[in-house]
MARLUMBA-399899 format. One record per residue (C-alpha): x, y, z. Coordinates in steps of 0.02 Angstrom, whole numbers, plus 50000, padded with zeros to 5 digits. Example, Ala and Ser with C-alpha at 12.3 -4.5 7.8 and 13.67 -1.06 7.14 Angstrom:
BEGIN
506154977550390 506844994750357 
***
This chain:
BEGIN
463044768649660 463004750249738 463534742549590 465324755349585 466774750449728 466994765649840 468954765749804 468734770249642 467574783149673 469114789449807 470524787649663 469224797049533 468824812649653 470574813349726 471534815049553 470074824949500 470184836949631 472124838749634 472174841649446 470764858449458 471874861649616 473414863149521 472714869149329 472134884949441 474154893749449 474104888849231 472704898949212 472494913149339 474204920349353 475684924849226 476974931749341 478024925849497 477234927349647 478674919449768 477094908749797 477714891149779 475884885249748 475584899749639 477344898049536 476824880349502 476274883749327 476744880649144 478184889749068 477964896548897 479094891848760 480274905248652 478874906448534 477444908548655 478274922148763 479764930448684 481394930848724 483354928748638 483754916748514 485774913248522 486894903748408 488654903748501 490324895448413 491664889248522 493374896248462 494074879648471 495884887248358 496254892848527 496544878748614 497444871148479 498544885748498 498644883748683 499014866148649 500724871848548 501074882448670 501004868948797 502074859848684 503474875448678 503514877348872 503784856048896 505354857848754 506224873848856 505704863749018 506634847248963 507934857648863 508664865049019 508494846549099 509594840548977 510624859148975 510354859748790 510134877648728 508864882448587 509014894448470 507194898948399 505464892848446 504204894448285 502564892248303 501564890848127 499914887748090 500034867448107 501644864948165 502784869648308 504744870348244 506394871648361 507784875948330 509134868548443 511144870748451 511694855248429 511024841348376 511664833248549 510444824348650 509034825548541 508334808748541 508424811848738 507174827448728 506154817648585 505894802448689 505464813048842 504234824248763 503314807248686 503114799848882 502014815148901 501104817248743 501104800548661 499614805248535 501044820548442 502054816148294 503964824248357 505054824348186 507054826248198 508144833048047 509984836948125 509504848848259 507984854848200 506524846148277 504464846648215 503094842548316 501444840448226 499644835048279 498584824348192 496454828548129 496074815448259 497104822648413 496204840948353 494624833848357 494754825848516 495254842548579 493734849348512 492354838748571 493064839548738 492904857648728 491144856948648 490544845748797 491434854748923 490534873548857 488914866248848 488974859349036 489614875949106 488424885948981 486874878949050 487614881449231 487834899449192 486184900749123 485354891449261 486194902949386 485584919249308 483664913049333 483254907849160 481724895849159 481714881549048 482954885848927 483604875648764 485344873748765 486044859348623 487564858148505 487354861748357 488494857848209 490184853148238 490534866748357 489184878548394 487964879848549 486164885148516 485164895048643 483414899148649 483054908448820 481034910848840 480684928548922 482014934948951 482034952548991 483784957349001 484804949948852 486534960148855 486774952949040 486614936548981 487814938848833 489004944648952 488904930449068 489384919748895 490484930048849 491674927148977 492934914948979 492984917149174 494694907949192 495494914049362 497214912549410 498374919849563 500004926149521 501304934749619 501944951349572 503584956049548 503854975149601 505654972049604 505964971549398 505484989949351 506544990449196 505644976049127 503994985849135 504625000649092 504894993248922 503404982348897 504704967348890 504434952548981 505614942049039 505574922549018 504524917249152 503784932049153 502184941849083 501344959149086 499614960749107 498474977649134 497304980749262 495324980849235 494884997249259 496325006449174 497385000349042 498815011149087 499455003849218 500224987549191 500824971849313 502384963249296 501604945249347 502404927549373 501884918249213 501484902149316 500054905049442 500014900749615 498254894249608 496904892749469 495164894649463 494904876049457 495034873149638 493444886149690 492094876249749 491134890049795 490984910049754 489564922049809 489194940549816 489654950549963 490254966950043 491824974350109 491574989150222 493054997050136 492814992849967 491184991749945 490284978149833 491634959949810 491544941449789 491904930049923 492674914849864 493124896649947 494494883949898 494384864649905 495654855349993 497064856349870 496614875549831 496604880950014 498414873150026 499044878449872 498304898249933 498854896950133 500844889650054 500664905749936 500314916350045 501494909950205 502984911650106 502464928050006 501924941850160 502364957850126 502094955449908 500734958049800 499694946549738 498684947849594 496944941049529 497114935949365 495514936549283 495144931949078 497144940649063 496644957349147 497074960949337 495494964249446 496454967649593 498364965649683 498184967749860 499844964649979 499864948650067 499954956350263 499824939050334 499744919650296 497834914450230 497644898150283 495734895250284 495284890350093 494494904150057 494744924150019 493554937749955 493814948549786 493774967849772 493854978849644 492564993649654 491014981949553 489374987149561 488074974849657 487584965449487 489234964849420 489694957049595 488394943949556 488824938649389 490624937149446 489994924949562 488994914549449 490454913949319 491544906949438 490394894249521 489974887749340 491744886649275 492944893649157 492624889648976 493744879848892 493814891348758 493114907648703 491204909148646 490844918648509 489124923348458 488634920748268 486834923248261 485774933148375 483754935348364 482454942148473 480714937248468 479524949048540 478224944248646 476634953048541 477004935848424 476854924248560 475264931548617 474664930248426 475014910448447 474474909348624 472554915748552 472804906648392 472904891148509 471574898348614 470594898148469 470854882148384 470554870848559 468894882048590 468144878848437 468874860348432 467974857248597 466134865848533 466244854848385 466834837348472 465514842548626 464074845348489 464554830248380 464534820448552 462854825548635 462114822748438 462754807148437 462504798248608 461284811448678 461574809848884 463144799048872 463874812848764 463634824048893 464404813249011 465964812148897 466114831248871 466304832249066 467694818749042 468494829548908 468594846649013 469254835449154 470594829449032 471054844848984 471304853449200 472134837749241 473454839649059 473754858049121 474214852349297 475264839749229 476134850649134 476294865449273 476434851049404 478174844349300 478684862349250 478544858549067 478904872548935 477314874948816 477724880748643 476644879448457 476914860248448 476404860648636 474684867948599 474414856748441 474854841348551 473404847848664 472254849048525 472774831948471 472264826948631 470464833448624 470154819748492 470914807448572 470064808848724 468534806148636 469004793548532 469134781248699 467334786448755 466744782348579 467404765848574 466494763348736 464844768748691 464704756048551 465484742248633 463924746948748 462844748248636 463454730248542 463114724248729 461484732548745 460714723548604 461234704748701 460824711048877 459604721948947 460214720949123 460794740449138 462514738149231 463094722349182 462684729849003 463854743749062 465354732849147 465384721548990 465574737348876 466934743848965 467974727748973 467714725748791 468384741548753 469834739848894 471024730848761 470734742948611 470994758148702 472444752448772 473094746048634 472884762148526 473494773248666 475214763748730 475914761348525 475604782248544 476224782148703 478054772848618 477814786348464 477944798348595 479414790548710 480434791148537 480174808248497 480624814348657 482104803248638 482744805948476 481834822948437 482384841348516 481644858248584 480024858348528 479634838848439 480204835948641 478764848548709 477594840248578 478134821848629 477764827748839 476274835048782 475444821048704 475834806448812 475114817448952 473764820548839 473584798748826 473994798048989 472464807449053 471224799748912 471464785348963 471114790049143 469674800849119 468944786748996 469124772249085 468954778949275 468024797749261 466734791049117 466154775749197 465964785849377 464924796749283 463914783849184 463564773349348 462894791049433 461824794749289 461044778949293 460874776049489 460014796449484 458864792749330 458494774249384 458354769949215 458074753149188 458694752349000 460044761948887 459574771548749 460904772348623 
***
């Protein structure tokens, strides 16, 4: 082994070593150990390992709705400004029409209105104004809302332990899910189908008539607690505090009411909740929580802190997913799921062997065709080719890629490949062989021949690959990691493993000429 530098034999049996090391979790163990050497492993796709298959549709109508209503609340707001009384709000389906007294002032309220929503067409005919949005102010609304549901989606999903999930738009405004293994699907519906939007309103205990009729007064609304619809609240339409100022909310326990959520404000939340609470002790304040109360405790004393807990007699879980839904967000808008499919995990074990299969009897063939070939240097390649294959699982696991169908044939793919590069070596050797019969330069001049062709070949599949994983999705991405791992490794095990190997076989045998 004079004729090999030792730090090359150091790189070789280092990398070598740490990819068996870390192939071992891939291939030994299937289920969580809490081990984090153990846990290190690849994660199986949707199609490898089961699990729910979800096509969600945000109800983006709604916010065009709430967007009119926004609209009707700014009019009454600048109406009373300008102490101009309206007769009838009417909101149709594209359109939002008042009414007004007089046609006094109008122009005021019309200018007004436009400072705040310059982007809304605001038509006057005598005292009768119409205020219309155009296809490009809707669709604004919607992409914002499609963006804003995906990013809180996959934090919701994250949080409720899903490994590698796909989560991508789809269409104009749907979501597609594909969530690999999981066991409990209803619980994840039910985190999505929340809209989670919190809010804080003060109670008013004082207006009995008003709920004794189901009639709300301006300003006001009625909304029915969680656990019984009976009894209703008489709440403060505008809310004290939203939901968007949490920074934080976790599961916890109240020695009184068992299982809550403990929540935390930012800066602007905590003084928004401690000025709400100063100048309210002695009321009731409700939690407001996707339009149903979940609790309305009396304020005894100013909460100044930033931060408060929840009650309202949940079990442990449902404490949890509480907790996730508000650390990821409320939704912008409601999600609705249009397509729902469950793929059971007997199919994914059919693939898994299929693949099991097809890269066994891929390697006896390629390993037979070698050793037929190039006798002991084909051996020495086959070694290079199980290498390739430990050090493309421990990639994989190392990275904590998801393996699915495409996955396996990129592996397979790989088998070739691998060989390919050792191939193109051997006969540069042997062209080498037939000029020079000086054993390792022989050797050295065959692999720097072959250095430029195997890179060549393998960095234009290397770019193949950095496109698809660019441009492609869910599994053309798992196929794209797969293979440039798969080149990746070649090339290592080709141009650093095989020539180890070649130099040892020589420098052991003491053969003085190659037979190829």
């Amino acid at each position: 082994m004079k004729n090999y530098p030792l730090w090359k034999i150091f790189i070789v049996f280092l990398l070598l070593s740490l990819g068996v090391i870390f192939a071992v979790p891939s291939i030994l163990y299937k289920e969580d150990t809490g081990n984090w050497y153990l846990d290190n492993r690849l994660n199986l796709g949707l199609d490898l390992q089961g699990g729910s298959y979800l096509l969600l549709e945000v109800q983006t109508d709604v916010l065009i709705k709430e967007e009119f209503e926004n609209f009707s609340e700014t009019i009454r707001i600048i109406s009373r400004e300008n102490r101009i009384k309206i007769n009838n709000i009417e909101l149709l389906d594209d359109e939002l029409k008042i009414r007004f007294e007089t046609s006094d002032k109008l122009d005021e309220i019309r200018s007004s209105f436009l400072q705040k929503y310059r982007s809304v067409k605001f038509n006057l005919n005598n005292n009768i104004a119409t205020i219309t949005v155009d296809v490009l102010y809707k669709k604004n609304i919607q992409d914002s809302a499609i963006k804003q549901s995906l990013e809180i989606v996959r934090k919701r999903i994250d949080e409720s332990g899903t490994k590698e999930p796909l989560i991508q738009r789809s269409g104009r405004q749907r979501i597609l899910l594909q969530l690999p293994g999981v066991k409990d699907p209803e619980r994840i519906k039910n985190l999505l189908g929340k809209t989670a939007k919190l809010n804080f309103h003060m109670v008013d205990d004082d207006d009995s008539k008003s709920l004794s009729l189901n009639l709300a007064p301006f300003g006001k609304m009625i909304i029915a607690d969680i656990n019984n619809e009976e009894i209703k609240y008489l709440l403060e339409k505008k809310s004290k505090v939203g939901g968007e100022n949490l920074i934080d909310a976790y599961a916890s326990f109240d020695q009184t009411q068992g299982h809550a959520v403990s929540f935390r404000f930012d800066t602007t939340g905590a003084q928004k909740f401690g000025k709400a609470t100063s100048e309210n002790v002695g009321k009731r304040f409700a939690v407001v929580l996707d339009g149903v109360v979940i609790t309305a405790p009396v304020i005894n004393s100013a909460i100044t802190g930033g931060s408060g807990i929840i009650t309202g007699n949940f079990s442990s879980q449902e404490a949890t997913d509480l907790a996730v839904l508000l650390r990821a967000g409320a939704l912008p808008a409601p999600l609705q799921i249009v397509e729902e499919r469950s793929v059971g995990p007997g199919l994914g074990a059919d693939s898994i062997a299929a693949g099991k299969i097809a890269s066994i009897i891929g390697m006896i063939l390629v390993c037979i065709f070698m050793i037929l070939i190039y006798g002991s240097f084909g051996v020495i390649a086959n070694i290079s080719l199980i290498a390739n294959l430990f050090i493309i699982v421990a990639l994989l696991g190392t990275i904590g890629a998801t393996l699915t169908l495409p996955g396996i044939a990129g592996i397979v793919l790989t088998i070739g490949m691998a060989v390919d590069a050792n191939v193109l070596i051997f006969e540069r050797i042997k062209e080498e062989n037939l000029k020079n019969k000086k054993v390792y330069e022989t050797v050295k001049k065959g692999f720097d021949r072959a250095l430029s062709t195997i890179l060549d070949a393998n960095i234009t599949t290397l770019i193949a690959s950095l496109l698809l994983f660019v441009f492609g999705s869910g599994p053309i991405k798992g196929f794209s990691i797969t293979l440039s791992l798969g080149v990746i490794a070649s090339m290592f095990t080709a141009l650093m493993l095989t020539n180890l190997l070649v130099h040892f076989y020589l420098s052991f045998t003491s053969k003085k000429e190659i037979n190829l």
